[in-house]
Backbone as CSV, one residue per row, in Angstrom:
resi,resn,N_x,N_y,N_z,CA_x,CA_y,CA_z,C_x,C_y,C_z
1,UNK,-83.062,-37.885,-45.925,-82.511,-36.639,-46.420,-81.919,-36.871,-47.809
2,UNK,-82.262,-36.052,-48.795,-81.861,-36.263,-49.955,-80.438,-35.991,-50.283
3,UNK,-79.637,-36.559,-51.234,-78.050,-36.241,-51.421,-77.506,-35.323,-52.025
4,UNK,-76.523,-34.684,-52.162,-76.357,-33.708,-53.114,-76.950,-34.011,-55.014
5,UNK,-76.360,-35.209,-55.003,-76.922,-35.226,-56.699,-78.531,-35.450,-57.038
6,UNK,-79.274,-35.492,-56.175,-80.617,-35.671,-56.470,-81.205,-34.152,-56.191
7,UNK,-80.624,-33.506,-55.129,-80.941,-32.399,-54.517,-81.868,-31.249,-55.707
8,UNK,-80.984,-31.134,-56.861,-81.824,-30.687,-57.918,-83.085,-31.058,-58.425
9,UNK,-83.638,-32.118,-58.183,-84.632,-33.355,-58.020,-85.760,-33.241,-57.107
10,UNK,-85.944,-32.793,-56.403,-86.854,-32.573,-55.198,-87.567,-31.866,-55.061
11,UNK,-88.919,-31.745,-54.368,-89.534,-30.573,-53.648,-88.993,-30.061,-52.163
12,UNK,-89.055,-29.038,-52.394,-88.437,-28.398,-51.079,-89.501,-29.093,-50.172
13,UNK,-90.526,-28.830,-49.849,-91.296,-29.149,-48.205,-91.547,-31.081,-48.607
14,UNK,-90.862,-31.589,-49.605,-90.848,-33.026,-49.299,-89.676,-33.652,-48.216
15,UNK,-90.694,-34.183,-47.104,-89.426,-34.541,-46.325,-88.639,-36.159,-46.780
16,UNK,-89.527,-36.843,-47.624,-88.752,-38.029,-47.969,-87.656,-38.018,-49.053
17,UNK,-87.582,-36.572,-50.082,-86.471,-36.111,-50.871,-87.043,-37.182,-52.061
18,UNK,-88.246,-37.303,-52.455,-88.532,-38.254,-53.432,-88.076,-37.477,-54.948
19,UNK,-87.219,-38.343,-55.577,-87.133,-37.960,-57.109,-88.145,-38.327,-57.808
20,UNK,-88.642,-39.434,-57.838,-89.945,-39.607,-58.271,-91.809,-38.869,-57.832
21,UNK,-91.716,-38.614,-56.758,-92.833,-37.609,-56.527,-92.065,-36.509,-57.415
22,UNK,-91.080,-35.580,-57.662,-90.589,-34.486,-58.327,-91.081,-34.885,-59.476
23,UNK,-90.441,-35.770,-60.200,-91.166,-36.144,-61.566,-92.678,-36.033,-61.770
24,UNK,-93.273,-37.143,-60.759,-95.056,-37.010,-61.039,-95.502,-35.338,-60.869
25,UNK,-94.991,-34.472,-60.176,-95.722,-33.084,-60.063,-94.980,-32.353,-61.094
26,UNK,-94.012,-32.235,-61.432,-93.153,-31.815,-62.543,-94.309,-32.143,-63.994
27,UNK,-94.527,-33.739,-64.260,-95.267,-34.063,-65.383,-96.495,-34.003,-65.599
28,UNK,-96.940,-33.270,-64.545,-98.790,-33.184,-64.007,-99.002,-31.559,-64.048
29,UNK,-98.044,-30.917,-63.842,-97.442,-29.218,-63.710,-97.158,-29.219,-65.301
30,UNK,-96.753,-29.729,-66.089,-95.876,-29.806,-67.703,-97.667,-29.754,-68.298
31,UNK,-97.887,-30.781,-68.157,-99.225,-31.073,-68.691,-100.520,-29.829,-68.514
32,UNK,-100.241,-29.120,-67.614,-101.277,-28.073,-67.393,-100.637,-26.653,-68.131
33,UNK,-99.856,-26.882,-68.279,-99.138,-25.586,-69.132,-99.423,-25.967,-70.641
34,UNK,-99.100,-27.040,-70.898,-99.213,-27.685,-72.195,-101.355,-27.488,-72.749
35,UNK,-101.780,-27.456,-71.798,-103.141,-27.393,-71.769,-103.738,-25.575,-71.445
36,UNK,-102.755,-24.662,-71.566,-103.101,-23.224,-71.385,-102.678,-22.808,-70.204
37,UNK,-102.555,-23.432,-69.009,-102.393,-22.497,-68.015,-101.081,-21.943,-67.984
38,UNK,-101.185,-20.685,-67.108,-100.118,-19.815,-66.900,-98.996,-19.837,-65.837
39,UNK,-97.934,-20.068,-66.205,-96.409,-20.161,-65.490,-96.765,-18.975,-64.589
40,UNK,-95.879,-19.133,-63.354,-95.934,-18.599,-62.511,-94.259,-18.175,-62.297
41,UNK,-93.689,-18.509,-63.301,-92.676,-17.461,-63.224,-91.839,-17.112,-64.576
42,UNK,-91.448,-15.857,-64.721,-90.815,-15.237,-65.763,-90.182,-16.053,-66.295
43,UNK,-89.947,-16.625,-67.616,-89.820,-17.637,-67.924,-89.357,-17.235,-69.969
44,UNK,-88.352,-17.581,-70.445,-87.853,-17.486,-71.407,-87.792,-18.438,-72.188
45,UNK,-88.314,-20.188,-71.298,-88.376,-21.714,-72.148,-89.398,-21.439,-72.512
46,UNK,-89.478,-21.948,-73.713,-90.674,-22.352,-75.067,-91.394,-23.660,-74.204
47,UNK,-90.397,-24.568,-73.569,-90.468,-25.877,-73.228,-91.309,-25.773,-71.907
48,UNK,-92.685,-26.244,-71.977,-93.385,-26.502,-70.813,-92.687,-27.437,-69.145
49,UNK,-91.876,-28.368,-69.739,-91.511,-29.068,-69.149,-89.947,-28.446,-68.346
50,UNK,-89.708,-27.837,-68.772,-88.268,-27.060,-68.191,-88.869,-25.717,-66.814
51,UNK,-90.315,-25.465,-67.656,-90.948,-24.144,-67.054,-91.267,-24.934,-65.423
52,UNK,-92.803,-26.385,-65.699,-92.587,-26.853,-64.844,-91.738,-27.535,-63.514
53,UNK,-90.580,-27.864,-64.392,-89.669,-28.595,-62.996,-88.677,-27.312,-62.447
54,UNK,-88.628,-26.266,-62.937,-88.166,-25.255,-62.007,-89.482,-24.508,-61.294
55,UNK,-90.584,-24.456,-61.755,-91.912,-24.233,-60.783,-91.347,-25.184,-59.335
56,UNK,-91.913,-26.346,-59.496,-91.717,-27.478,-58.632,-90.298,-27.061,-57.962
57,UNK,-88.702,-27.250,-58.444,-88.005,-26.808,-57.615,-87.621,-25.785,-56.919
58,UNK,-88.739,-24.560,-57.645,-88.480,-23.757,-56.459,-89.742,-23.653,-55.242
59,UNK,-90.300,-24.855,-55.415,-92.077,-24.903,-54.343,-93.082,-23.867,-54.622
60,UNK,-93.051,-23.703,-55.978,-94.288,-22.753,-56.284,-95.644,-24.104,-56.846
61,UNK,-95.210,-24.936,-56.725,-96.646,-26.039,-57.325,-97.178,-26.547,-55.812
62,UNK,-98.509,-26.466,-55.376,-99.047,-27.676,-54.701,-99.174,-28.946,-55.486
63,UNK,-99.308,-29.525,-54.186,-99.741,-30.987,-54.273,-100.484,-32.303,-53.603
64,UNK,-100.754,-32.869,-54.319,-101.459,-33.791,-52.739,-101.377,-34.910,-52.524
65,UNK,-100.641,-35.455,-51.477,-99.711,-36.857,-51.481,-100.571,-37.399,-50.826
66,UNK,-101.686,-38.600,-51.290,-102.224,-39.083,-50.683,-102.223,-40.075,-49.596
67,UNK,-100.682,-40.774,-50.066,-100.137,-41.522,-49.170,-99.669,-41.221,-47.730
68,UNK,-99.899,-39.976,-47.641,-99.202,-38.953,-46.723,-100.353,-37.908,-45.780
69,UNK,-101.600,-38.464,-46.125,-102.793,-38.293,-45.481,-103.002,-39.207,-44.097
70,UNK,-103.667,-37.888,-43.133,-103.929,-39.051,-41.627,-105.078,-39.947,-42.039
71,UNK,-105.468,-41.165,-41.709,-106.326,-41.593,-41.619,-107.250,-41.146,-40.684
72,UNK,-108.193,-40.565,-40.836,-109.341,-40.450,-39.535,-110.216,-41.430,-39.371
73,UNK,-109.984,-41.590,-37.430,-110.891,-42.293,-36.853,-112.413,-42.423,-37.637
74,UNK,-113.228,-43.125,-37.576,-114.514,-43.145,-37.433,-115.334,-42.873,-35.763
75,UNK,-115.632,-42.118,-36.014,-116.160,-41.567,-34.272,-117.714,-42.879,-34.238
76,UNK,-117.559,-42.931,-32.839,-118.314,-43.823,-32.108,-119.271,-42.806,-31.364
77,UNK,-120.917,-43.160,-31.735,-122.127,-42.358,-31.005,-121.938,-43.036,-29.481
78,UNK,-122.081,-42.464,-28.814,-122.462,-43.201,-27.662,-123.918,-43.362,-27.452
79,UNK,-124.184,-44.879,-26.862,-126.254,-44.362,-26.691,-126.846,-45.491,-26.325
């Protein structure tokens, strides 16, 4: 569970409270704005990077934690 001072730091549906996953989607989210795409919220920063990490803290960015993927079986034919 994340602490109060990181709390600003986080993705909401992250259950490990990573400050650093916040950063990587924050700077991967910065970078796609910086490249044309469009904010997804009303937004008065010039600064891509301010736009992104309040995207991210309020859980408007996906993401995909690969580390955090099931491994699937390999199924066995029977025969």
């Amino acid at each position: 569970m994340p602490d109060r001072v990181n709390a600003a730091y986080t993705i909401p549906d992250d259950g490990e409270g990573s400050t650093y996953r916040f950063i990587i989607v924050a700077a991967k989210r910065a970078r796609q704005l910086q490249n044309g795409a469009r904010t997804v919220l009303p937004t008065t920063s010039r600064k891509p990077t301010v736009t992104a990490m309040e995207e991210v803290r309020r859980g408007l960015v996906k993401y995909d934690d690969p580390h955090n993927r099931q491994e699937e079986e390999p199924v066995e034919e029977e025969g």
